[in-house]
C-alpha positions in Angstrom: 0.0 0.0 0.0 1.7 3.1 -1.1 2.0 6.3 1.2 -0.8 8.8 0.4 0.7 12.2 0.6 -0.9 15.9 1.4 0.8 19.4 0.4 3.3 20.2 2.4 4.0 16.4 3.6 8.0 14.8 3.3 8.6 11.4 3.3 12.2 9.8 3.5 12.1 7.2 0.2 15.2 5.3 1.6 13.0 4.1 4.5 10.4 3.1 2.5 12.3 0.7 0.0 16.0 -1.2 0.6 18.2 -0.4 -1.7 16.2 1.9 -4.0 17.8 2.6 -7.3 15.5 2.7 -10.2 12.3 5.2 -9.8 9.8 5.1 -12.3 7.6 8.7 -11.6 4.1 8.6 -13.0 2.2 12.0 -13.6 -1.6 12.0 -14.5 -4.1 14.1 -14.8 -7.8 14.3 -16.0 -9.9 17.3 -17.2 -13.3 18.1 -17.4 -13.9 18.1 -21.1 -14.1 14.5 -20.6 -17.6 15.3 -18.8 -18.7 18.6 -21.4 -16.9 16.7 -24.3 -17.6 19.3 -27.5 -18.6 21.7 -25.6 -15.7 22.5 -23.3 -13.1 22.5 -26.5 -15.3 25.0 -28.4 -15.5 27.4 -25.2 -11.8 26.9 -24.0 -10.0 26.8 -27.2 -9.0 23.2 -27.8 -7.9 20.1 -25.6 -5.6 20.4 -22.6 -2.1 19.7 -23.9 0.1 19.2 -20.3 3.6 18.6 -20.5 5.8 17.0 -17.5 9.1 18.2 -17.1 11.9 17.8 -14.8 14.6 20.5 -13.3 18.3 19.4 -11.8 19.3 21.3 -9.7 23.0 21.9 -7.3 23.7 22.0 -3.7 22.4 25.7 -3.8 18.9 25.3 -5.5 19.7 26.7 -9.0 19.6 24.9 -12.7 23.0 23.3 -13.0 22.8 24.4 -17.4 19.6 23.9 -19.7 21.0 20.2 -20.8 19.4 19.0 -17.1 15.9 20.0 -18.0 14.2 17.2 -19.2 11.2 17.7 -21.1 9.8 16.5 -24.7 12.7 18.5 -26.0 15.3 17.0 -24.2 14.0 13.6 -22.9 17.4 12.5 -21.9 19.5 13.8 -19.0 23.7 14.8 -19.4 24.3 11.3 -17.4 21.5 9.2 -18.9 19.9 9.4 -15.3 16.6 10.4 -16.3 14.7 9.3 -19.5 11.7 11.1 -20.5 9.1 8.0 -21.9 7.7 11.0 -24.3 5.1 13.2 -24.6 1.3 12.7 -25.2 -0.8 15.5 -26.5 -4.0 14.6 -25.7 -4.1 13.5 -22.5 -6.7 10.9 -22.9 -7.4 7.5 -20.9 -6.8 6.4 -17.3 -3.2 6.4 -15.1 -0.2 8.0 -16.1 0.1 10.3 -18.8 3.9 11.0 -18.8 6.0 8.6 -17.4 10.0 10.0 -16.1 12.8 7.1 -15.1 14.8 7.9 -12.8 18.6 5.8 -11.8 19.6 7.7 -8.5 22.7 5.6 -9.0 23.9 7.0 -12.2 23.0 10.7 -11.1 26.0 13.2 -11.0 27.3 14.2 -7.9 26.8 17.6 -8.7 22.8 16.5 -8.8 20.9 17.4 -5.2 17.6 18.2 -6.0 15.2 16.9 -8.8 11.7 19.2 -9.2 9.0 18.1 -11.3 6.6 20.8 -13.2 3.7 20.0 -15.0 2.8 23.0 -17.7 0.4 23.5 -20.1 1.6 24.1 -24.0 0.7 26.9 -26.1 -1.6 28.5 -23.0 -1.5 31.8 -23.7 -2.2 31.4 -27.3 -5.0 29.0 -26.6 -6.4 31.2 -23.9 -6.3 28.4 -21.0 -5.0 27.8 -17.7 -5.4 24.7 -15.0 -9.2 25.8 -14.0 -10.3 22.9 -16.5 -7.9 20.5 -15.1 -10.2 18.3 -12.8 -7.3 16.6 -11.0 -3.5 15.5 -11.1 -1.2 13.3 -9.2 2.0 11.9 -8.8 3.2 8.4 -7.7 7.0 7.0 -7.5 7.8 3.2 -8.2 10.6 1.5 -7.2 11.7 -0.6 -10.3 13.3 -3.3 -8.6 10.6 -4.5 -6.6 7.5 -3.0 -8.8 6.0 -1.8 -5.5 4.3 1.9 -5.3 6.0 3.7 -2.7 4.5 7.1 -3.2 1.0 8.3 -4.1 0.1 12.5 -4.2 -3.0 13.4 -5.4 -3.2 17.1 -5.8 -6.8 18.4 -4.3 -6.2 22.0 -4.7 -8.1 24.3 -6.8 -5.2 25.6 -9.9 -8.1 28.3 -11.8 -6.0 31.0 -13.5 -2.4 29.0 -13.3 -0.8 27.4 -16.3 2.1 25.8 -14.3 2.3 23.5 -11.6 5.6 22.6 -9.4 4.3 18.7 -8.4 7.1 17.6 -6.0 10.5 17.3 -5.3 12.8 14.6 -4.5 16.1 15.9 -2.5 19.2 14.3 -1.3 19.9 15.0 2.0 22.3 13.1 4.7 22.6 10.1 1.9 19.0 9.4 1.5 16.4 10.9 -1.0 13.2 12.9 0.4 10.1 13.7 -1.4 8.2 16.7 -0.4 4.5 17.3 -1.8 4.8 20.8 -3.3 1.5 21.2 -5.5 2.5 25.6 -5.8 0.8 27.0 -8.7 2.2 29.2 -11.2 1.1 31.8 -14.1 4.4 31.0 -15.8 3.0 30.2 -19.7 6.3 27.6 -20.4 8.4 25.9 -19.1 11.4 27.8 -20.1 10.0 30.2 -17.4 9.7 28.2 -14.8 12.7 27.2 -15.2 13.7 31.1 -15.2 12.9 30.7 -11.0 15.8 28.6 -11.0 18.3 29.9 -12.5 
């Protein structure tokens, strides 16, 4: 049974699975056009396109260069740590819609903090933010024994933002933390949320 997380709740992953080395991070979400179908696309400018992302950052909280974001741009990291299973557009269908590997093992040393973001393409052309988003989460396998360790679900109301920073997973003392984040953002790409970081 994995650990159900709130905002604002840390859990130590280390404790929770021996010898963890392979992640696989699951990010979902639904919106509510699957309940007003046409209608919702012909008043808010076309399906939901989200986009999953992940920022690298040092000891010091900032973007170590633009090569360790990892998006649908750049789905692999400098040290092949973290693959990027690709994008999907529409966003239809149950479970995970972007799926992000992770091998703690082969991260660089100068790696301490990974932060994942979940933004919405082409949203200020298209007019639309995360108010038709009717709900995301996040949940972290460990590879090695195919057991959920981590489940977030994100309750929080997101009208007017275009950006969302999920979660982070930090390395601290030896061991790797996550911390339930779910802070909105009006930031209309990801190249400026990853402006916060630099």
């Amino acid at each position: 049974m994995p650990i159900q997380l709130k905002r604002g709740q840390h859990v130590n992953l280390n404790k929770e699975s021996d010898k963890l080395s392979i992640l696989q991070v699951g990010l979902g979400w639904d919106s509510i056009d699957e309940n007003y179908g046409i209608l919702a696309k012909l008043f808010n400018k076309g399906e939901l396109d989200c986009d999953a992302s992940v920022i690298m950052l040092d000891e010091n909280d900032r973007l170590i260069d633009r090569s360790h974001v990892v998006y649908y741009g750049n789905l692999v990291s400098p040290d092949g740590a973290i693959i990027h299973q690709g994008d999907k557009v529409d966003g239809k269908g149950d479970g995970d819609k972007e799926r992000i590997t992770i091998d703690l093992n082969r991260l660089s040393d100068k790696v301490k903090k990974i932060v994942f973001i979940v933004s919405l393409y082409g949203c200020e052309n298209k007019k639309q933010h995360f108010g038709r988003l009717k709900k995301a989460s996040i949940r972290i396998v460990d590879m090695k024994s195919m057991k959920e360790i981590i489940n977030y679900n994100l309750s929080e109301e997101y009208y007017g933002n275009t950006a969302l920073i999920v979660a982070e997973l930090k390395l601290a003392g030896g061991s790797w933390r996550f911390s339930a984040i779910g802070d909105g953002t009006n930031d209309c790409s990801i190249s400026r949320v990853v402006d916060r970081y630099r």
